[in-house]
N, C-alpha and C positions, 0 to 999 in steps of 0.2 A: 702911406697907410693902406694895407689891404683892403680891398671892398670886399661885401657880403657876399657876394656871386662867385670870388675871383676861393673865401675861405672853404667853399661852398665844394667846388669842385673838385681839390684838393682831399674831399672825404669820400669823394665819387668816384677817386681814381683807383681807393681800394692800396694804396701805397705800401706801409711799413707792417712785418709780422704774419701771423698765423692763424687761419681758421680754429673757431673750434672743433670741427672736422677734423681737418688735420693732427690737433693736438691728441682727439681721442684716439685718431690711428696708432701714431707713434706712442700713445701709452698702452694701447692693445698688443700691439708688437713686443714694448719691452716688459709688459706683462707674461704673455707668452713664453719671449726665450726666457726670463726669471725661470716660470716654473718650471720646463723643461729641465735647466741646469740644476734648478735644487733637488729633482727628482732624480738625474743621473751620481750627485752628490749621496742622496742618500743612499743608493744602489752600492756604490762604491762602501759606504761606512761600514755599510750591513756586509759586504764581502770581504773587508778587513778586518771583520769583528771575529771574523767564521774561522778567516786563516789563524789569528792571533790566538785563538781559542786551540783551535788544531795544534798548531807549534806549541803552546805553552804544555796542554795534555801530553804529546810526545817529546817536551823536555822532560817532564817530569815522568813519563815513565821510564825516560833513560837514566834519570837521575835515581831513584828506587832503583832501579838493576845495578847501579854504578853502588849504590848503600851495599845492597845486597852482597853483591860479587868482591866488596872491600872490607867484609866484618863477616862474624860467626852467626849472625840474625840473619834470617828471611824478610824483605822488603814486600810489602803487597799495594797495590791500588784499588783498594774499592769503589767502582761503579755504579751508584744507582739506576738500576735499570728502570724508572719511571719518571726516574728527576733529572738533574742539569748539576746535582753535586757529588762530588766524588771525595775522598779520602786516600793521604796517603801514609800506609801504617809501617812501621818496622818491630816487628817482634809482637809483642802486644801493644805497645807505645802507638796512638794515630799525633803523627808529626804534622799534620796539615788536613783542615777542610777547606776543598775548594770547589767552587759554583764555575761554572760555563758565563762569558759572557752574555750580558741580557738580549735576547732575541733568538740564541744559538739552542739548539735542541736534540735530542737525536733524530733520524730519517724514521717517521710512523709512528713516533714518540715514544720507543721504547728502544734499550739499547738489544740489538739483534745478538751481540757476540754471545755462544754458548754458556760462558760465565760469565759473572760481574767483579770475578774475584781477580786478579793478574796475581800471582805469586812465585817471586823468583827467590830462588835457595843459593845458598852461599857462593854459585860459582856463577849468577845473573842469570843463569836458564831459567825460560819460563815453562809453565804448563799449560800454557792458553793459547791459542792462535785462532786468528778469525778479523773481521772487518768491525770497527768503530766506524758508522756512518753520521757525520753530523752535519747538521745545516738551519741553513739563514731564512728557510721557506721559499727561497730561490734556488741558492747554488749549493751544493754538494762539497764537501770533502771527505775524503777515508782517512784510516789510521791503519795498518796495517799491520798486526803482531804476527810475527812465528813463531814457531814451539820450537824448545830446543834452546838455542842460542836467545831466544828471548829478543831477537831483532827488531826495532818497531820503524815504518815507514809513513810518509803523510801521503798521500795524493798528490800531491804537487811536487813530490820529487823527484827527479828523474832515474 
């Protein structure tokens, strides 16, 4: 049977486990990189929110050109120039309202291009050309229309 002396030193030697010292570091630590990572997470959503926004507006103004250029009606996309939704009409028929995804804006919050109207005639020419700037309140992307051929390009493509 142990003595009282011998239980004694055994709590003196400091043996088994962890400071609470220590515990609060390593949870400062893995507090830390957490919020780091979920800040670099959200960075990432909000620039895949922006491209996906981008891509979908130039499918769909390719897709309008592609109405246009395959039927006797004129295809249009109406822009609002102070908001985040847009319309895509054929003839007088609007086939689709569609909104930007949430956080995605125009660059100074209004759309810069000189019309808000895109209108291609029966052979997908357009009459508009000019810069679609949109973004995340960080990162940037264009759209880029030419007159004529009615061509539209993203920023991101080479």
């Amino acid at each position: 049977m142990p003595s009282a002396a011998s239980s004694h030193d055994i709590h003196q030697k400091g043996g088994e486990g962890f400071t609470l010292l220590e515990v609060m570091i390593v949870m400062a630590l893995a507090t830390t990189c957490f919020l780091g990572i979920a800040g670099a997470m959200v960075s990432i959503e909000r620039a895949m929110a922006l491209r996906a926004t981008a891509s979908t507006l130039v499918a769909q103004l390719r897709a309008m050109q592609n109405l246009a250029a395959t039927s006797d009606t004129y295809a249009e996309v109406w822009l609002d120039p102070y908001d985040t939704g847009y319309r895509l009409i054929q003839g007088t028929q609007t086939l689709a309202s569609q909104q930007f995804a949430a956080g995605i804006h125009y660059v100074d919050g209004y759309l810069q291009l000189p019309v808000h109207v895109i209108s291609y005639d029966n052979l997908g020419n357009a009459q508009a050309a000019g810069v679609i700037r949109l973004t995340d309140g960080h990162h940037e992307d264009d759209i880029r229309l030419y007159m004529g051929a009615g061509w539209q390009t993203g920023g991101w493509e080479g």
